[in-house]
C-alpha distance (Angstrom), angle and dihedral (degrees) to the residues before:
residue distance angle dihedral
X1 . . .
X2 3.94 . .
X3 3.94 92.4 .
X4 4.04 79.5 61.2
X5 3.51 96.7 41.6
X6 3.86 102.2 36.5
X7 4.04 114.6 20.1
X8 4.20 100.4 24.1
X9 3.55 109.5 157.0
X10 3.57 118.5 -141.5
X11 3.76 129.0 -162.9
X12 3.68 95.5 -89.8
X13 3.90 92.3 44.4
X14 3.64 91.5 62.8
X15 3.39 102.0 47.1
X16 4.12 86.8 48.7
X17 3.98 80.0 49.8
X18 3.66 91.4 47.9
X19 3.90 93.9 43.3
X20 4.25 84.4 55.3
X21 3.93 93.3 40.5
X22 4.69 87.0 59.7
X23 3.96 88.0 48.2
X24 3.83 82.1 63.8
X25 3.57 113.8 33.7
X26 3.78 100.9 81.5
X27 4.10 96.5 57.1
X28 3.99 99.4 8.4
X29 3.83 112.8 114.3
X30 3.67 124.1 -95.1
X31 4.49 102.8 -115.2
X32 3.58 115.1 -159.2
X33 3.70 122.4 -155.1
X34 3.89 121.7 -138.1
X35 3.93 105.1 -146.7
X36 3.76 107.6 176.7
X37 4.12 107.5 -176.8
X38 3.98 139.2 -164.7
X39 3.34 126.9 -180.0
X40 4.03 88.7 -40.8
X41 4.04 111.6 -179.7
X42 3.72 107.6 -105.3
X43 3.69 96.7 -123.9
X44 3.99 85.0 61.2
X45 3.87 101.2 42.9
X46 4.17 85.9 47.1
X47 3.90 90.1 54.7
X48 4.04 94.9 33.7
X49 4.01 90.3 54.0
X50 4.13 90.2 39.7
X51 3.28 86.5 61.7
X52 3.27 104.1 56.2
X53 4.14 86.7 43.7
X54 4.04 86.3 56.7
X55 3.60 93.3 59.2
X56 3.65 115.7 134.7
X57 3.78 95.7 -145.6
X58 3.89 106.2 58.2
X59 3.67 101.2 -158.3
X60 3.45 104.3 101.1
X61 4.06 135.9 104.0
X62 4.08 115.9 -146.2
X63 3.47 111.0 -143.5
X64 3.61 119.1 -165.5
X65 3.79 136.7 -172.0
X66 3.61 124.5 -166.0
X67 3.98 101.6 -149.3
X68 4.61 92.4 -152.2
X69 3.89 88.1 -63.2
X70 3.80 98.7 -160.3
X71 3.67 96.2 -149.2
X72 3.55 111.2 66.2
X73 3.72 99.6 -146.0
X74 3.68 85.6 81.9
X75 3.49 95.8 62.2
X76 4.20 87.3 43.4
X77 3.56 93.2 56.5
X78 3.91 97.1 47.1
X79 4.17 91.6 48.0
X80 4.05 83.3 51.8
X81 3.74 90.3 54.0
X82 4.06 92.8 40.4
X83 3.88 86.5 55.4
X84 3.37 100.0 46.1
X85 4.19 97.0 52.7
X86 3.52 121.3 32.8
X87 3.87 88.5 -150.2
X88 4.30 94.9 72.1
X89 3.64 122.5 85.2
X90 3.67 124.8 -157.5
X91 3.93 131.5 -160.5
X92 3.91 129.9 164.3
X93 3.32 120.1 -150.3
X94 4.04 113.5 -133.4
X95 4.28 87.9 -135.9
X96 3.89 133.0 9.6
X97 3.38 111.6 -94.7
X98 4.29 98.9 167.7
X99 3.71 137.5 -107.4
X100 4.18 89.1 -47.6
X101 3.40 104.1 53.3
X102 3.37 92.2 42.9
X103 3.95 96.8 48.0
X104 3.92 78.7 57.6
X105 3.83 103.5 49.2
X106 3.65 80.7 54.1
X107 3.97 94.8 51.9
X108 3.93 88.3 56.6
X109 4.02 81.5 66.0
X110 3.81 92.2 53.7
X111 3.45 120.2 120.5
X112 3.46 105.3 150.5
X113 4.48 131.8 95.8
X114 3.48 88.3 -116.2
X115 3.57 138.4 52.3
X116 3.89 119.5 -150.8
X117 4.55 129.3 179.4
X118 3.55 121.2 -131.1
X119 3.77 124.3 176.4
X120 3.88 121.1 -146.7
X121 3.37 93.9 -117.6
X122 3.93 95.6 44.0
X123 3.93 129.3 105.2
X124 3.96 127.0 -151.3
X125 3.53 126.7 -141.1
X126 4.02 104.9 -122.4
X127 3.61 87.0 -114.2
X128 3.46 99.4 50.5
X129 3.40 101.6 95.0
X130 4.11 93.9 52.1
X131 3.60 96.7 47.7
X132 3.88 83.4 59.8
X133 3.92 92.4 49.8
X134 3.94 97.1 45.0
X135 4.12 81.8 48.7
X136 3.81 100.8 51.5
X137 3.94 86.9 33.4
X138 3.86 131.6 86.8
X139 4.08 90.7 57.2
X140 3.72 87.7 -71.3
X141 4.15 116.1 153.8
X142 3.47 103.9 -129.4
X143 3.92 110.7 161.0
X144 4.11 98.5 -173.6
X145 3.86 126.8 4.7
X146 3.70 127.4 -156.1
């Protein structure tokens, strides 16, 4: 609801988004996502992961760890996505070991400069991603961007 109030993005804002997104793509950093996953409802892994596919800035690596989901459509639905773009990992974990050792079977699939969290349930903006590169770009030290 405040996305559609606040930050809707119109035609023309996209392609101005778009526009900014090319500047960077030949030097901006590579940002790989961390998407631990449990049992998530398919609706809300489908729109999670779309998200992350709708990103104007296209540098970025999706890294996803299946923490023992029990029903195997999980697993189904992240293989679909992993075959479809080259740019999403997948790795199943053999038992459930929670949110943290998930998060870090999915940082042994990083390859990226930057590291960036993403809940299974979660939704980006489709400018999310490039107001993270333009920030940690330009030689700037950032440590942690929110």
């Amino acid at each position: 609801v405040w996305a559609n109030r606040f930050d809707a993005l119109g035609e023309e804002q996209l392609d101005a988004l778009q526009r900014r997104a090319r500047e960077l793509e030949a030097d901006g950093p590579l940002i790989s996502i961390l998407l631990p996953v449990y049992q998530t409802p398919e609706r809300w892994l489908r729109r999670c992961i779309d998200s992350v596919i709708a990103q104007v800035y296209p540098k970025w690596q999706l890294c996803i760890a299946d923490d023992a989901s029990p029903d195997p459509r999980v697993m189904q639905v992240l293989e679909q996505y992993a075959r479809h773009d080259a740019r999403i990992e997948v790795v199943r974990r053999d038992r459930n070991g929670h949110i943290s050792a998930a998060s870090n079977s999915a940082l042994e699939l990083v390859r990226g400069d930057y590291v960036a969290l993403l809940d299974h349930d979660d939704e980006l903006r489709p400018h999310a991603l490039l107001e993270m590169a333009e920030a940690v770009g330009g030689g700037r030290d950032i440590q942690l961007a929110y």
